[in-house]
C-alpha positions in Angstrom: -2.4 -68.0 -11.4 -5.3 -69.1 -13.4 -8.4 -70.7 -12.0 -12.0 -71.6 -13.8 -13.5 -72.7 -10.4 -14.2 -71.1 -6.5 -13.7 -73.4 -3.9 -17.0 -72.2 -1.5 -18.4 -75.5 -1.0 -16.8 -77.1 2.6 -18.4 -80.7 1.8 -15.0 -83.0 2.3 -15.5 -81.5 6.0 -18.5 -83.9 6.5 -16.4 -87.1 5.9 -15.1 -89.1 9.0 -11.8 -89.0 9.2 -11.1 -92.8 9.1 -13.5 -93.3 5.9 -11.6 -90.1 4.3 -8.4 -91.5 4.6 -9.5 -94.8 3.0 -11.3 -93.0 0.0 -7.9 -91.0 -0.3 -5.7 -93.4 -0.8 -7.8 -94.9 -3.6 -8.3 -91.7 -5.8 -5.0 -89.7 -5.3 -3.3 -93.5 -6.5 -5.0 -92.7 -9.5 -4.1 -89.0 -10.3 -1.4 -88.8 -13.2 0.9 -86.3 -14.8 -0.7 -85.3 -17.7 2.2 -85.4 -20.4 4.6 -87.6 -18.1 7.1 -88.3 -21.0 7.0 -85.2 -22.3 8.0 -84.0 -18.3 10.0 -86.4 -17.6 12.3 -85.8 -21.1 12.1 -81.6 -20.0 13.3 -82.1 -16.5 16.0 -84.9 -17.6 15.1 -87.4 -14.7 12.8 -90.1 -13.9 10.1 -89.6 -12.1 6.4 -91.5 -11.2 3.6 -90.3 -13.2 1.4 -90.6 -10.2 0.7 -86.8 -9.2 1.0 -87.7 -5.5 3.5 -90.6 -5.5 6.9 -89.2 -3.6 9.7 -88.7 -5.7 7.1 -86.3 -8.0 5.7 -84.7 -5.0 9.9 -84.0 -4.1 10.4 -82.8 -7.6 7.6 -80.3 -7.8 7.5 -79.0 -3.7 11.3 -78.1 -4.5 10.9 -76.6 -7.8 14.7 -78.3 -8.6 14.8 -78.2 -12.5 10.8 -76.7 -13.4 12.8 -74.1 -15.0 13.7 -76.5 -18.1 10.0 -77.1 -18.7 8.1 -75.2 -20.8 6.2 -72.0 -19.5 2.7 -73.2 -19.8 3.7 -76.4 -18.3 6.1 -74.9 -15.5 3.1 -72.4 -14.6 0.3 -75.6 -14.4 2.7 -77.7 -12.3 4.0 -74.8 -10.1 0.0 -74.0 -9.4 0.0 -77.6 -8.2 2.6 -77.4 -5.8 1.2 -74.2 -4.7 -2.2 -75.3 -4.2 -2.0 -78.8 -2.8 2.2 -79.3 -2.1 2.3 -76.3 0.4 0.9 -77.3 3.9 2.1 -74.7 6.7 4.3 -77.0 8.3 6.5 -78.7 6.0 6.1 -81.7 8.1 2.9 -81.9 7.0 3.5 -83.0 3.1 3.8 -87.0 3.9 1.0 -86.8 6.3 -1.5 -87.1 3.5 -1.9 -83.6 3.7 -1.9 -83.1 -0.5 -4.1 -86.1 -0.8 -6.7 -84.4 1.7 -6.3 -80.8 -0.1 -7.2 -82.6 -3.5 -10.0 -84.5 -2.4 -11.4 -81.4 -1.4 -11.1 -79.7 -4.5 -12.7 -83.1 -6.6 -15.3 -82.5 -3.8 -16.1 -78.8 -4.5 -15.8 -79.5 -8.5 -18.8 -82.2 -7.9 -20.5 -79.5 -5.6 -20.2 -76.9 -8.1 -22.2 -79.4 -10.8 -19.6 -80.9 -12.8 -19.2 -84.7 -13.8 -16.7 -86.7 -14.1 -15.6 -85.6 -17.3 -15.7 -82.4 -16.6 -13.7 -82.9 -13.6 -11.1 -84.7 -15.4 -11.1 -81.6 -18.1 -10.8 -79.2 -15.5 -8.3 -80.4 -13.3 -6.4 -81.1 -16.8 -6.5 -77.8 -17.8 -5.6 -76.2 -14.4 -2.9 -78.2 -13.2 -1.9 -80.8 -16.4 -3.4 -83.9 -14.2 -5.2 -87.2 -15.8 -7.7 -89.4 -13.9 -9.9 -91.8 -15.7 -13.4 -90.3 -15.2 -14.5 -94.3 -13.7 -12.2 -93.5 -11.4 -13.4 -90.1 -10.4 -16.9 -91.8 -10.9 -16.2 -94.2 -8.0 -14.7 -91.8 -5.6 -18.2 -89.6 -6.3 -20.3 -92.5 -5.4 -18.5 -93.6 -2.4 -18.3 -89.9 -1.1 -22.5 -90.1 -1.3 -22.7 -93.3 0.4 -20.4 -92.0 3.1 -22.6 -89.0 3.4 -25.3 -90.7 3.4 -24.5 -93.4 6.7 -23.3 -90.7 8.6 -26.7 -89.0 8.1 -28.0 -91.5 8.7 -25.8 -92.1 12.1 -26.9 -88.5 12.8 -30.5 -89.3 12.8 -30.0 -91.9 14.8 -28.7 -90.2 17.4 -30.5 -87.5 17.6 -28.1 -84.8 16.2 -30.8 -83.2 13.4 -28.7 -79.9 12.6 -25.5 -82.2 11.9 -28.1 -84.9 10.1 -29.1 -81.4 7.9 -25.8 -80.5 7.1 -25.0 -84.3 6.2 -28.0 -84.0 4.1 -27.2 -80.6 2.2 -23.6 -82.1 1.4 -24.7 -85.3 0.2 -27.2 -83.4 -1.9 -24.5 -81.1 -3.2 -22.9 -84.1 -4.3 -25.5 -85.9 -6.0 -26.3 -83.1 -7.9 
């Protein structure tokens, strides 16, 4: 499996739950299958070209029918499923479970000093997935302004070593 990034940056840890689940909805909605028609005619059925829309997350946790795909393609979409379609419980895959594991890694790109378009070119090249780098633009800013209230709240209530780690993870994001 091939990756061109390390995941050592734990900064999607810092978001509140609630606020995480709004900012999830809103970018994973905008993650698309690279090459949809070009999928979609290899596998011989229809499916959404949102990444994390059901009836492709079915297709790609079950692995019915990759084997009519191309290798390189097969091998980026099977690294998908591995990486953000494989929760320990099963259950777990409608929870938002994916969504949650992606956000992570868009946060840990950002962390690692990548922009938008880089993000877009990397998660392209790892797992055949298209955002618009707006889109990943947006997401970026909000994370920071999430980071920074709840530092903010932190301050406030006295809590300095969880205002410092709000701090160093907004910072990591900002660049």
């Amino acid at each position: 499996m091939r990756r061109t990034h390390t995941r050592t940056v734990r900064i999607g840890t810092f978001l509140s739950a609630t606020r995480l689940r709004r900012v999830t909805v809103a970018i994973t909605d905008k993650i698309y299958l690279k090459n949809h028609r070009q999928i979609v005619s290899q596998l011989e059925t229809s499916i959404p070209k949102g990444a994390f829309k059901g009836a492709t997350m079915d297709v790609l946790y079950s692995g019915e029918g990759l084997t009519k795909l191309d290798d390189a393609t097969r091998d980026r979409l099977l690294d998908f499923a591995e990486d953000f379609l494989d929760p320990e419980n099963p259950d777990d895959l409608y929870t938002g479970y994916p969504e949650r594991q992606f956000i992570q890694y868009l946060l840990e790109l950002r962390a690692q000093g990548l922009g938008p378009d880089a993000i877009v070119d990397v998660m392209s090249d790892e797992y055949l997935l298209y955002a618009y780098p707006g889109d990943v633009l947006s997401f970026l800013d909000n994370s920071v302004r999430t980071l920074e209230a709840a530092e903010t709240l932190a301050g406030v209530d006295g809590n300095e070593r969880m205002e410092r780690k709000l701090r160093r993870a907004r910072e990591a994001l900002s660049g």
